[in-house]
C-alpha positions in Angstrom: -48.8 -16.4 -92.1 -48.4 -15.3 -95.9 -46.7 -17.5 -98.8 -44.3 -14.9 -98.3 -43.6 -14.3 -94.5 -41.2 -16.5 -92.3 -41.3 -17.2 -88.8 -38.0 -14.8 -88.5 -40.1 -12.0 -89.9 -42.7 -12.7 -88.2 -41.7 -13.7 -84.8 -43.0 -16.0 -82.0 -44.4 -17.1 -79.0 -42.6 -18.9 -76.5 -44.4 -21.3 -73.9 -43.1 -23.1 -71.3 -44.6 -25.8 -69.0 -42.9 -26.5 -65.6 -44.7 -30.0 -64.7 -43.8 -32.7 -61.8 -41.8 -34.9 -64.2 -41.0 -32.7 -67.5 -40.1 -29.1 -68.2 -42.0 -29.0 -72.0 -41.3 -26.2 -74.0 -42.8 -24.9 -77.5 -42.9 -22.3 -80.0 -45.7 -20.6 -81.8 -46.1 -18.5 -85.1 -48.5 -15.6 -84.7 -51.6 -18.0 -86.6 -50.7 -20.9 -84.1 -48.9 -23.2 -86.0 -46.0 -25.3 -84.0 -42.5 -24.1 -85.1 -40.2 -26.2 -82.3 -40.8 -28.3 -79.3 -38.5 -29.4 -76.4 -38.8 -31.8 -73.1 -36.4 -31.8 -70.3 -37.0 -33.5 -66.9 -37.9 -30.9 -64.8 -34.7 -29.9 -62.5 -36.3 -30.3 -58.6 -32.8 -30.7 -57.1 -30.8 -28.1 -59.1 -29.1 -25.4 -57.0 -31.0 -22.6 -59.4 -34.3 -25.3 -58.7 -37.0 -25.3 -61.9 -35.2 -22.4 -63.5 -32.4 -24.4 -64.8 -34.8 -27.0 -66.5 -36.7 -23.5 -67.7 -33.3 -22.3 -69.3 -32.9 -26.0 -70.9 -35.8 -25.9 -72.4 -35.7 -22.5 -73.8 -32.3 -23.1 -75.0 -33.8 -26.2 -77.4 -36.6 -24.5 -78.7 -34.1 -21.6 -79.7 -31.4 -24.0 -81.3 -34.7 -25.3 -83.4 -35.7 -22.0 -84.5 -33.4 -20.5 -88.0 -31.2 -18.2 -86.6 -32.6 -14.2 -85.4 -35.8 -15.2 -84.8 -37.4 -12.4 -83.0 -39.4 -13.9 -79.9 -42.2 -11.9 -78.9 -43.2 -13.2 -75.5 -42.3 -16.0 -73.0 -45.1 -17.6 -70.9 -45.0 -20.5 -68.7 -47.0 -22.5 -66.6 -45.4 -23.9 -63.0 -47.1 -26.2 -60.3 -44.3 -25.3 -58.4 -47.1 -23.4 -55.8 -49.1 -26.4 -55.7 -46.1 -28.8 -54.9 -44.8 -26.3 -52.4 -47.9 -26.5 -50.7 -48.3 -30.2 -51.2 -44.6 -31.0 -50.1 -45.1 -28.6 -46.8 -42.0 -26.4 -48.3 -43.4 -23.6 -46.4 -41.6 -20.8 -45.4 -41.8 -19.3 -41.1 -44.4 -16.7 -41.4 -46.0 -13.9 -38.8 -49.8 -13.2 -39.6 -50.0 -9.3 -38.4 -54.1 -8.3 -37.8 -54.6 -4.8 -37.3 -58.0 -3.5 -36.2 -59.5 -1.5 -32.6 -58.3 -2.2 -30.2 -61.2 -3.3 -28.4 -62.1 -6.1 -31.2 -58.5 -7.7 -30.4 -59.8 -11.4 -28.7 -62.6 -11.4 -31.5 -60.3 -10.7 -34.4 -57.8 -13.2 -32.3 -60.5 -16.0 -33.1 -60.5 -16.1 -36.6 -56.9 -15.1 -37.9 -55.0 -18.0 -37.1 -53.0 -20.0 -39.3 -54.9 -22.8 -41.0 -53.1 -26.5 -39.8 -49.5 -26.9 -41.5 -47.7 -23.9 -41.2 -45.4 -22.7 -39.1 -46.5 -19.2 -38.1 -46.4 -16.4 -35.0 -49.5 -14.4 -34.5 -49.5 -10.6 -33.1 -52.4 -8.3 -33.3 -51.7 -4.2 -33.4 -54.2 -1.7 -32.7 -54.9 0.7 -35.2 -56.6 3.4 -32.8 -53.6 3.9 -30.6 -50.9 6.7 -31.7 -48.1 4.5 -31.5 -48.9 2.6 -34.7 -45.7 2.3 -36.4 -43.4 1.8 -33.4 -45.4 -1.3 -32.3 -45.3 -3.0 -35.6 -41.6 -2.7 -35.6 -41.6 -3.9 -32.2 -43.5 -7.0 -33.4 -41.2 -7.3 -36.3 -38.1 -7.1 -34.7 -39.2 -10.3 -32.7 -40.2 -12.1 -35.6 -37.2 -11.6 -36.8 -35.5 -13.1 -33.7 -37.4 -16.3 -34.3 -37.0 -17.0 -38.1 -39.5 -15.0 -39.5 -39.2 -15.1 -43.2 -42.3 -13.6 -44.7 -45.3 -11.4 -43.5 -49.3 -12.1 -43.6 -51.0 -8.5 -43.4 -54.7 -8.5 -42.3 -57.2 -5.7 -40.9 -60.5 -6.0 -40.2 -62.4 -3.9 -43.1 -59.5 -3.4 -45.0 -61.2 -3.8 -48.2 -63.4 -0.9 -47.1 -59.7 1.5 -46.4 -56.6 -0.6 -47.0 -54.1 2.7 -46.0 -53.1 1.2 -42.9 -52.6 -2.5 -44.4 -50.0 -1.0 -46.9 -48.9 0.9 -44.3 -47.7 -1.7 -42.4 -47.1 -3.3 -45.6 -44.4 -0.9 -46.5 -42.5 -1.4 -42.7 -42.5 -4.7 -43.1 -40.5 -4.1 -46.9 -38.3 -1.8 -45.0 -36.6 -4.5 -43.0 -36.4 -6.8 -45.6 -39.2 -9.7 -45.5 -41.5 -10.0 -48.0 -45.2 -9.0 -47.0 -48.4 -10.2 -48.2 -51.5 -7.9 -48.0 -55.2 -9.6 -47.6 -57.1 -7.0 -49.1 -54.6 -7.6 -52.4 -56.0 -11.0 -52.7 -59.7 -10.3 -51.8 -62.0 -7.5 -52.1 -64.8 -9.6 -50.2 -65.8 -9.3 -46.1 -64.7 -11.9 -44.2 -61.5 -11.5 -42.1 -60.6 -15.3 -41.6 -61.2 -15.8 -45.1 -58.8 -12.7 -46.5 -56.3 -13.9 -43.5 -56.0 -17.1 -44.6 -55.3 -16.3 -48.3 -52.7 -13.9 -46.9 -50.6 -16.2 -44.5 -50.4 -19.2 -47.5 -49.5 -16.9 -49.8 -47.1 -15.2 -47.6 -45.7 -19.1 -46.4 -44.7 -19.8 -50.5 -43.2 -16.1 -51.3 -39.9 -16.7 -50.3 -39.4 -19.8 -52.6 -41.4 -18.0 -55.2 -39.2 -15.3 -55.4 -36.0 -17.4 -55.6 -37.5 -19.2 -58.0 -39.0 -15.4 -60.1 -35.2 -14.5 -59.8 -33.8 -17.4 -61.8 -36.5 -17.4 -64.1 -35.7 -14.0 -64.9 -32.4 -14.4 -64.6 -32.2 -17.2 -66.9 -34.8 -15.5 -69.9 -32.8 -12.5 -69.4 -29.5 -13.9 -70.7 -30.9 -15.4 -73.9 -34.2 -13.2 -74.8 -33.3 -9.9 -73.1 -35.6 -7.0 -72.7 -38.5 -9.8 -74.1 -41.8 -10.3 -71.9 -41.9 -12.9 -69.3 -45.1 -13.8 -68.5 -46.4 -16.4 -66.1 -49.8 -18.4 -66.0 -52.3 -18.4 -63.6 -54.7 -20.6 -62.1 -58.3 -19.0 -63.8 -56.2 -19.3 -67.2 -55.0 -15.7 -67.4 -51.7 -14.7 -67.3 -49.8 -12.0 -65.2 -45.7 -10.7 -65.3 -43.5 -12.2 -63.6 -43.9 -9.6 -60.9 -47.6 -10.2 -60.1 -46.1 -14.1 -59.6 -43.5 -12.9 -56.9 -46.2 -10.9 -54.9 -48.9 -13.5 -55.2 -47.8 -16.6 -56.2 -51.2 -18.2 -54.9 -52.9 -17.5 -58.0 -50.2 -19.7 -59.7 -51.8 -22.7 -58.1 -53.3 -25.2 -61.0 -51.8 -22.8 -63.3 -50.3 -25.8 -65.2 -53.7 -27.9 -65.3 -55.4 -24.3 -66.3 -52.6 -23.6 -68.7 -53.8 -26.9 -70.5 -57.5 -26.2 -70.4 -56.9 -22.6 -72.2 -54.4 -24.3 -74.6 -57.4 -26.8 -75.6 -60.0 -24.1 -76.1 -58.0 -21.7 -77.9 -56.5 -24.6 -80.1 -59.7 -26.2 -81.0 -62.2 -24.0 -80.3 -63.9 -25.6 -77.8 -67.4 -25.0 -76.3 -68.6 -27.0 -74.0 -67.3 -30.4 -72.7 -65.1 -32.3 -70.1 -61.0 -32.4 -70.7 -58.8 -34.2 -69.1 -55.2 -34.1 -69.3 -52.8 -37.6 -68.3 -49.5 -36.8 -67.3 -47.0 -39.8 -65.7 -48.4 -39.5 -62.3 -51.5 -38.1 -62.3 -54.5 -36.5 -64.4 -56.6 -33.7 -64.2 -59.6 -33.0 -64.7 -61.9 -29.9 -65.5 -64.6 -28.9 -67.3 -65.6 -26.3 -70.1 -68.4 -24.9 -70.6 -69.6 -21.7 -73.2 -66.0 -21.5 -74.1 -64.3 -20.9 -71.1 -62.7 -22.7 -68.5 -65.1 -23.4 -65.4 -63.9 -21.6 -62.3 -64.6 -22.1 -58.8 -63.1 -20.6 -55.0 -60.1 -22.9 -54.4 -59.3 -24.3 -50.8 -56.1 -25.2 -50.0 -54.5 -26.8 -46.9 -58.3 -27.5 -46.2 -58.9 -23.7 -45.9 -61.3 -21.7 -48.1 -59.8 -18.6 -49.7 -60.9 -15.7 -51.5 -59.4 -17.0 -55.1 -60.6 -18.4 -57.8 -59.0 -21.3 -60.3 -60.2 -23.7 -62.2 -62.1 -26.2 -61.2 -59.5 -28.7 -61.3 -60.2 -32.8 -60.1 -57.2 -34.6 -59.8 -57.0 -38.5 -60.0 -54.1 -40.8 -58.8 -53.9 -42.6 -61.9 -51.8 -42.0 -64.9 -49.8 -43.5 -68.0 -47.2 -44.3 -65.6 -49.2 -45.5 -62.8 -47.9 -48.8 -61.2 -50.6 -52.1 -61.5 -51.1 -53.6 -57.8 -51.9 -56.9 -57.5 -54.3 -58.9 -55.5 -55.2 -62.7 -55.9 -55.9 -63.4 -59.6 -57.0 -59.8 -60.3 -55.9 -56.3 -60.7 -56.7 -54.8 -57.1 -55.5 -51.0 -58.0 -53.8 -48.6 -60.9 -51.9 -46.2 -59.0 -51.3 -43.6 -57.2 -47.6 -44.7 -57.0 -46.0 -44.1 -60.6 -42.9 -45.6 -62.2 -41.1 -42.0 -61.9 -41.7 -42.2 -58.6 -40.7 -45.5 -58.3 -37.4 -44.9 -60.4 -38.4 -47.5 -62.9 -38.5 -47.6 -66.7 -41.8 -48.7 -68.4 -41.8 -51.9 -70.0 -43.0 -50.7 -73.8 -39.8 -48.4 -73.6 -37.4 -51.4 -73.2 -35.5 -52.7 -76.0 -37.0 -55.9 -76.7 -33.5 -57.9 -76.1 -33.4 -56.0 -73.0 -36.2 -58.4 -71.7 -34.9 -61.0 -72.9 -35.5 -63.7 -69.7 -37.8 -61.4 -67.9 -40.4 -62.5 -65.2 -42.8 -61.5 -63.1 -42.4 -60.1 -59.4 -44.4 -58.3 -56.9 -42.5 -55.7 -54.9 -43.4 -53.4 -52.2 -42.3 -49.7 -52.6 -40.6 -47.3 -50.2 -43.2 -45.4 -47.8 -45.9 -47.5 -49.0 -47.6 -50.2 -46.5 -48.8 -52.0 -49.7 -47.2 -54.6 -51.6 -48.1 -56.3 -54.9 -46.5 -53.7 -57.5 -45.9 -55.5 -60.7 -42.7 -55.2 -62.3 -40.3 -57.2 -64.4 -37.2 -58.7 -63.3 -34.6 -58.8 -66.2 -31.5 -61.1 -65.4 -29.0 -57.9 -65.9 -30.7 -57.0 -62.5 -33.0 -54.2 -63.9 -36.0 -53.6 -62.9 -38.9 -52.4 -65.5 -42.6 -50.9 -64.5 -46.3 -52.3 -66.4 -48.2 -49.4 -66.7 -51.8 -48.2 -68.4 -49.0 -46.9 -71.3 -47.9 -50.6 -71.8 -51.1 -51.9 -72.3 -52.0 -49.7 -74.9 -49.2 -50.4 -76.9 -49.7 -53.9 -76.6 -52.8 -53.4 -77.9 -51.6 -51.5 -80.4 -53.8 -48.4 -79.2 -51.2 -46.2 -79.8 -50.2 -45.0 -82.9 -46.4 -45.0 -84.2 -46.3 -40.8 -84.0 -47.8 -40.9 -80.5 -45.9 -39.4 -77.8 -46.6 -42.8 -76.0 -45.6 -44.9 -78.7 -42.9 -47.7 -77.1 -41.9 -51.3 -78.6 -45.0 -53.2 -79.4 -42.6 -56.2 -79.0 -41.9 -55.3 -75.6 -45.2 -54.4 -74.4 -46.5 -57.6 -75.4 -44.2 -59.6 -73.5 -44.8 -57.4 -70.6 -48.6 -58.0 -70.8 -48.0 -61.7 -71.6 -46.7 -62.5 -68.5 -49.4 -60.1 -66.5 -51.9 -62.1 -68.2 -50.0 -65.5 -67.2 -50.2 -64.2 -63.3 -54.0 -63.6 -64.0 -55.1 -66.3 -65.9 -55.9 -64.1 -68.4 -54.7 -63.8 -72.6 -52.7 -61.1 -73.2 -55.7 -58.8 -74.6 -57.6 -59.2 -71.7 -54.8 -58.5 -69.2 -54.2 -55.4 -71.3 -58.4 -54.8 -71.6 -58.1 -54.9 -67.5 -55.5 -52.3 -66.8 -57.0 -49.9 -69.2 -60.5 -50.5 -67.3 -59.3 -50.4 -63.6 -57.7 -46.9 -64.8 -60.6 -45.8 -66.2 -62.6 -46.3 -63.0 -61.1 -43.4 -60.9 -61.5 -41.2 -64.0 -64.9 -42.0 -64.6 -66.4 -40.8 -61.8 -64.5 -37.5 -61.7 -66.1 -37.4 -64.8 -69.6 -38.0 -64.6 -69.3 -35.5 -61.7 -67.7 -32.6 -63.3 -70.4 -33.1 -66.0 -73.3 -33.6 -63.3 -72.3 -30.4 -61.5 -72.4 -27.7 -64.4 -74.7 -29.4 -66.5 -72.7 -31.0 -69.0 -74.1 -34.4 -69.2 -73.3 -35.9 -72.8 -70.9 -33.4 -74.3 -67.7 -34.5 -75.8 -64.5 -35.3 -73.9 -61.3 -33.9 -74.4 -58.0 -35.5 -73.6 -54.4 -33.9 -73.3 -50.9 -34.9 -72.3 -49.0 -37.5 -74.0 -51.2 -40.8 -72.9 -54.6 -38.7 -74.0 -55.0 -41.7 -76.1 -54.2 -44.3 -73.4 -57.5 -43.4 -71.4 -59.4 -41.3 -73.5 -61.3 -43.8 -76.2 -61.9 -46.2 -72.5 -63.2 -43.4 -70.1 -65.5 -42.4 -73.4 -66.7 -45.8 -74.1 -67.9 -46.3 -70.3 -69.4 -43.3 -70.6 -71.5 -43.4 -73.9 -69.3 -40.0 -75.4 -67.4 -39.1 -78.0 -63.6 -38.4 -77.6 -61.2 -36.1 -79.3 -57.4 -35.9 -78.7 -56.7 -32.3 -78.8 -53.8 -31.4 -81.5 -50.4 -31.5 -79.8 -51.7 -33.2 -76.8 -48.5 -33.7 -75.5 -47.7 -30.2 -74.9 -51.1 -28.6 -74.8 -50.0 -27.0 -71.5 -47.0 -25.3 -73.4 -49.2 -24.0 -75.6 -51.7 -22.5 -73.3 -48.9 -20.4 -72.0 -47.6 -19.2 -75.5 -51.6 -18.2 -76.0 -51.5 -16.7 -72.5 -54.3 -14.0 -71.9 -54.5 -11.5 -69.1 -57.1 -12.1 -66.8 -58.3 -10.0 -63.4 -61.3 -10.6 -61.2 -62.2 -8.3 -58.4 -65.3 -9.3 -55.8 -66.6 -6.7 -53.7 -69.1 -7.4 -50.6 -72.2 -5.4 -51.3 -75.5 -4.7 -49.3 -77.3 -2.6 -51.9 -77.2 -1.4 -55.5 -74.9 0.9 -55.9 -74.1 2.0 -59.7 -71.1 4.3 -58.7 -69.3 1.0 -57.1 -69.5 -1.2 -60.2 -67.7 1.5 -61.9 -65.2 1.9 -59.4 -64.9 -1.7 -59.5 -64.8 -1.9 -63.6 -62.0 0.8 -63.2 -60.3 -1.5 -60.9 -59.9 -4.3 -62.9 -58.9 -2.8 -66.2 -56.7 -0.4 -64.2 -55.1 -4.3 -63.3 -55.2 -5.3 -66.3 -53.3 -2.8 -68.2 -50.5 -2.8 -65.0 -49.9 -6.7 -65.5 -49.4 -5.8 -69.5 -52.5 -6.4 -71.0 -53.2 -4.3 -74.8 -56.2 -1.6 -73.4 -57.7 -2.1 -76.9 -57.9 -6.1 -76.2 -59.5 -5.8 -72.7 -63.3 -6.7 -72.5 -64.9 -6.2 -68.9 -68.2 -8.2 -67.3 -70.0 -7.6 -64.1 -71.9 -10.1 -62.3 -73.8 -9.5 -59.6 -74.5 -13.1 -57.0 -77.5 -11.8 -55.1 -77.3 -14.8 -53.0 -74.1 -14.2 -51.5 -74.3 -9.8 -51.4 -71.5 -10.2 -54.0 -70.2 -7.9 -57.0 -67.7 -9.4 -59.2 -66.0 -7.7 -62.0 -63.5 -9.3 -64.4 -61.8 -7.7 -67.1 -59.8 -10.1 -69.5 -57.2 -9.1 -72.2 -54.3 -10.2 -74.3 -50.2 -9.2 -74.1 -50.2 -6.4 -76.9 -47.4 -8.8 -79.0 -50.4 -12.3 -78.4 -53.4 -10.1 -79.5 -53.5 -11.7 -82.9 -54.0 -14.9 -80.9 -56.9 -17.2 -82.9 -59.3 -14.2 -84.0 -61.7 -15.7 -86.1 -63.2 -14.4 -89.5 -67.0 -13.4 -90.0 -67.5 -16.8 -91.1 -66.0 -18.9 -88.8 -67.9 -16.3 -86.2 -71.1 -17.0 -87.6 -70.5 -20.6 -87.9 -69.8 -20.5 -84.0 -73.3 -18.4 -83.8 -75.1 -21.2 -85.4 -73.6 -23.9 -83.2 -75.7 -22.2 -80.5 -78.8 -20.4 -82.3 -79.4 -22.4 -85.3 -79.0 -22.1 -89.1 -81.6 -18.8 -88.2 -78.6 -17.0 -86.5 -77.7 -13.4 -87.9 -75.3 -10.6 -87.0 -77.5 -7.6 -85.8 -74.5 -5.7 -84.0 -70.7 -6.0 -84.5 -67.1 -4.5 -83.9 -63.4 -5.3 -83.3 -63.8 -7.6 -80.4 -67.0 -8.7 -80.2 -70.0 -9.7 -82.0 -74.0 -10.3 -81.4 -76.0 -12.5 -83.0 -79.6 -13.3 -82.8 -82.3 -15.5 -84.1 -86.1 -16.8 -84.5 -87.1 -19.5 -83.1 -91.0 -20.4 -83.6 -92.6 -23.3 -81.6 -96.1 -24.5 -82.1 -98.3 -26.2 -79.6 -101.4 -27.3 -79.1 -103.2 -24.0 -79.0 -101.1 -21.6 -80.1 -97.6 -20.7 -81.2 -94.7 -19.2 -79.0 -91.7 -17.1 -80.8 -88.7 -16.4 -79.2 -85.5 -14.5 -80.5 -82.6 -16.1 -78.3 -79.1 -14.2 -78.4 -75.4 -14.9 -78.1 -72.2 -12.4 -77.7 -68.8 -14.0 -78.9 -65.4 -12.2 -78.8 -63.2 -11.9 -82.1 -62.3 -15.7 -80.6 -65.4 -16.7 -80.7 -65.9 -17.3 -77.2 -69.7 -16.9 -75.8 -69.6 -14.3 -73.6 -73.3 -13.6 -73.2 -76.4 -16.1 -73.9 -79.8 -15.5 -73.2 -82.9 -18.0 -74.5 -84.6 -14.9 -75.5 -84.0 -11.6 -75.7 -84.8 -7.8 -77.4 -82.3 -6.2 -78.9 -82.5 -2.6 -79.4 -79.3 -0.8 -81.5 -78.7 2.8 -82.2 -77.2 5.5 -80.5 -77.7 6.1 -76.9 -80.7 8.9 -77.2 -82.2 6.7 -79.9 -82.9 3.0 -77.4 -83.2 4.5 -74.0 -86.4 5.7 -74.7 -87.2 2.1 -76.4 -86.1 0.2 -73.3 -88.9 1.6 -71.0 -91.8 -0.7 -72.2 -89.5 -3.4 -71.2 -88.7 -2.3 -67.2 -91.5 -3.6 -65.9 -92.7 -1.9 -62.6 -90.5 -3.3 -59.9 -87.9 -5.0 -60.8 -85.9 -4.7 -64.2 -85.2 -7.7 -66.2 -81.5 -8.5 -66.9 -80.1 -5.7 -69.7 -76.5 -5.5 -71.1 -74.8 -3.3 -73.8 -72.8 -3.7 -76.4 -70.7 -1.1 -77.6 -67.6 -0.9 -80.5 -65.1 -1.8 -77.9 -67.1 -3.0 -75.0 -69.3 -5.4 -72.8 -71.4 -4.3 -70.0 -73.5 -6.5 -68.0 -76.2 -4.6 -65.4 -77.5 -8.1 -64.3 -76.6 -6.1 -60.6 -78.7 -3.4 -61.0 -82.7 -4.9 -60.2 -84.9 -1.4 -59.5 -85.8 0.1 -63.1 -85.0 4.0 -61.8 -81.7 3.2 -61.1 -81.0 1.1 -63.7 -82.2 3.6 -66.4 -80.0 6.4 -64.9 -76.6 4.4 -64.8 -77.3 3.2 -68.7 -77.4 7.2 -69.6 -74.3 7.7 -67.7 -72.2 5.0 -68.6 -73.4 5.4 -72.0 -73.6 9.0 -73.0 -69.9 8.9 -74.5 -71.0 6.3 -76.9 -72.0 6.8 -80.6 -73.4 3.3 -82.0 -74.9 0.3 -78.8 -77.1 -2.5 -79.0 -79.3 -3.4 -75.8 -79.8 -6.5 -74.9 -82.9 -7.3 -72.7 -83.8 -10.5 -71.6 -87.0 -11.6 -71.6 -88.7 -14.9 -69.1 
């Protein structure tokens, strides 16, 4: 923002986390910085549900603003999938499977509901001419018996979805909502595509209650602005891709947080964790990006991915269980579930008197919570966030910051029950905490090869666990700015994100573009800026898998954390070395290469490895070592021969002025060669990047 530019000229972004205990809200200029902030509790009971904690929270962030401010976008963030799913608030569903008729006690096999919801089954055969009338046959039964939303699912349908939406649009036409598998997945595999279909079909009725207040409530305040809504890869979709598949919503909050860390700081690689007042998450980062994996849910594979999201039972506000002389546990039971206040937030002369007690909590078999017994008759919670302010871990503009005075009378009297001083009481709440965290941890990092990169913390006790989890671990730790409303952010810097799989049994050039034109089609329909969208295929051999994602920003977020040329090249270096150098560059993306000479014993090896950021300065593309060939199309084809080999074709991709292409499908040198002067033969200026063993 200039010297001479205010916010009101300018405009903002709006961001909006819906979490278990706190509706957090907060507004961004266009270069990031925070303008306003709000927190609400988040409004489970209201009649209007979340949505009236949404409108709250908007509301403040408004009043903070100077009057007019033009908002650009709203984005938020809701675990309202995952809770729905969690809490079994599960709508009556039918699962309709359409295939031959013949196939019917096969297909019968592997379409039923996965364990916890309520569901009817029907199968209708496709081959007979009576099609329509027997799905509303079917239907009007359902109907009979409750039926509130529709599953959708045909044997091949990703191969010919017509009579899917077929049946999709009967089942609109008498007024349920309808959930299609092949929507969800473009991968074989009928129980897998089913079972995405009937849990996402078993949340759309309170996900569209809950779309129409949110809409509702935006609309009175901001009208005409975008309303976007985070999902669970990090991307971000309208508010109408979230009322016909609200299962990619699940983890959005935890994935809002891990895009709201990388954007902010410009993270690379590393483990973050974000501690809330019941529970943490954890996920891990790794070449800028969030780590994504296939998510199961109600102990059912499906065909989605999120991020790779651990959660722990252990918190800031996590209750201390007792045993004999010792800490037996740190959560899973929280002072807001508990309807307790924690100590460090008491006004000292409210404790005046206080002791000691162990209670036993409703629903819980175990006893042994530790809580303070005030003589008014209140009741006040010890918890991880109390002992670091009694140890004064916690500094006075942290969102954890209580009343030192309190918390060390809190931790006094633990220590008194333990035999402990005060610091070591507080020194063994922070370390049984730690425990649970430290092996999600070391695993995240084990798994995708992150063993001794940094850790990140979010959420307002980042502080409270971060420096002990880091410590025990033997890595540094860095509070990401704004901690406490990290996930806010990450919706305000919301990106558009859509991934496509298709089952494949052979190399086929003409469905990778069909694919690529799938996903930016996407893209562009769930509001992304077509001059932001970058698209990558990647081909998984292993599993007869082509995967295509396209990922974009909201035309009015574009400007989101693009990086100069030397900030770019500073990222280069962080992965190539001082040696790094821009060989081939335009609006969104950038390539860099370098020389890397290692001498042995006998002789000396040179290598030239190669990175591809975006204008964020995210890696996109890495290889150890590479030729890169730039020109125009009729100049490097001929240039890239030498370099096929004779049966298979090493790994090429191509850079252009406005996009990446990765052929890492394509394997057989003829075929290869022939897609590159297709695809290609539009484009003036390329670079080709072929990896080399």
């Amino acid at each position: 923002m200039s010297a001479t530019e205010t916010p009101a000229q300018v405009g903002v972004r709006i961001g909006i986390d819906v979490g278990g205990t706190f509706t957090k809200g907060v507004a961004l200029a266009l270069d990031g910085e925070v303008l306003a902030i709000s927190q609400v509790p988040t409004t489970h009971a209201h009649d209007q549900g979340v949505a009236a904690g949404v409108l709250e929270a908007l509301d403040q962030v408004l009043a903070a603003l100077p009057p007019k401010t033009p908002v650009l976008l709203v984005a938020h963030s809701t675990t309202q999938a995952t809770n729905a799913l969690l809490e079994g608030d599960t709508a009556h569903i039918g699962i309709l499977t359409l295939g031959e008729g013949q196939d019917e006690r096969r297909i019968r096999k592997v379409t039923q509901a996965p364990s916890g919801l309520r569901a009817e089954w029907a199968f209708v055969a496709v081959d007979r001419p009576d099609f329509a009338a027997q799905i509303q046959v079917v239907l009007g039964g359902w109907q009979q018996l409750g039926v509130s939303a529709v599953a959708v699912s045909e044997a091949f349908g990703v191969d010919d979805p017509a009579r899917e939406r077929q049946a999709g649009e009967l089942v609109r036409a008498v007024g349920l909502p309808v959930t299609l598998g092949s929507d969800l997945s473009g991968s074989y595999g009928l129980e897998m595509r089913t079972v995405s279909a009937a849990i996402n079909a078993s949340i759309l009725p309170t996900m569209l209650r809950t779309a129409r207040h949110v809409r509702a409530a935006v609309g009175t305040r901001l009208p005409g602005v975008p309303l976007l809504i985070m999902r669970g890869d990090g991307g971000a979709a309208s508010l109408q891709a979230f009322e016909e598949t609200p299962l990619h919503t699940v983890v959005s909050g935890p994935a809002a947080s891990l895009g709201g860390a990388i954007m902010r700081g410009a993270l690379m690689d590393g483990v973050f964790f974000e501690v809330g007042g019941t529970s943490t998450n954890v996920g891990a980062i790794k070449d800028g990006r969030p780590v994504l994996n296939y998510m199961t849910v109600l102990g059912a594979p499906t065909g989605l991915r999120a991020a790779d999201i651990r959660i722990a039972g252990v918190a800031g506000g996590s209750l201390i269980r007792l045993g004999r002389k010792r800490i037996e546990e740190v959560g899973p039971r929280s002072a807001h579930i508990a309807g307790l206040g924690y100590a460090s937030f008491a006004l000292p002369e409210a404790l005046t008197g206080a002791r000691l007690t162990e209670i036993s909590l409703p629903g819980s078999p175990l006893g042994g919570y530790a809580v303070l017994d005030v003589p008014s008759g209140q009741r006040y919670a010890i918890t991880p966030t109390c002992a670091a302010n009694a140890l004064g871990a916690i500094g006075e503009n942290g969102r954890a910051y209580g009343y030192p005075q309190s918390a060390r009378l809190a931790l006094t009297l633990l220590g008194v029950h333990l035999g402990a001083s005060l610091t070591q009481a507080a020194t063994a709440v922070l370390e049984a905490s730690a425990e649970k965290l430290v092996r999600l941890v070391q695993d995240l990092a084990r798994e995708y090869g992150l063993q001794g990169t940094p850790l990140y913390g979010g959420g307002g006790a980042a502080s409270v666990l971060g420096p002990v989890i880091a410590r025990r671990l033997g890595v540094p730790f860095q509070a990401v700015a704004n901690a406490d409303v990290i996930s806010s952010i990450g919706a305000a810097l919301a990106v558009i994100r859509v991934e496509r799989e298709r089952t494949v049994t052979r190399q086929d050039p003409t469905i990778a573009d069909l694919l690529e034109r799938d996903v930016l089609d996407e893209a562009v329909r769930l509001g992304a800026d077509p001059a932001s969208l970058r698209v990558e295929t990647e081909y998984l051999a292993a599993e007869g898998r082509l995967r295509a994602v396209a990922v974009g920003a909201h035309p009015l977020s574009a400007r989101t954390r693009v990086l100069g040329g030397d900030e770019l090249s500073a990222q280069a270096r962080l992965v190539l070395g001082d040696g790094a150098k821009l060989i081939f560059g335009g609006p969104y993306h950038s390539l860099f290469t370098a020389r890397v000479e290692t001498r042995g014993l006998l002789r000396r090896r040179v290598q030239h490895p190669a990175v591809v950021l975006d204008q964020h300065g995210v890696r996109l593309l890495r290889f150890g070592n590479a030729v890169v060939l730039v020109g125009r199309p009729s100049e490097v084809l001929p240039g890239l021969a030498p370099y096929l080999g004779t049966a298979t074709a090493p790994q090429v991709a191509v850079l252009s002025a406005t996009r990446l292409r990765d052929y890492a499908h394509l394997h057989d040198p003829g075929t290869l060669t022939e897609h590159l002067r297709g695809s290609l033969r539009l484009e003036s200026q390329v670079a080709l990047i072929v990896r080399q063993e």
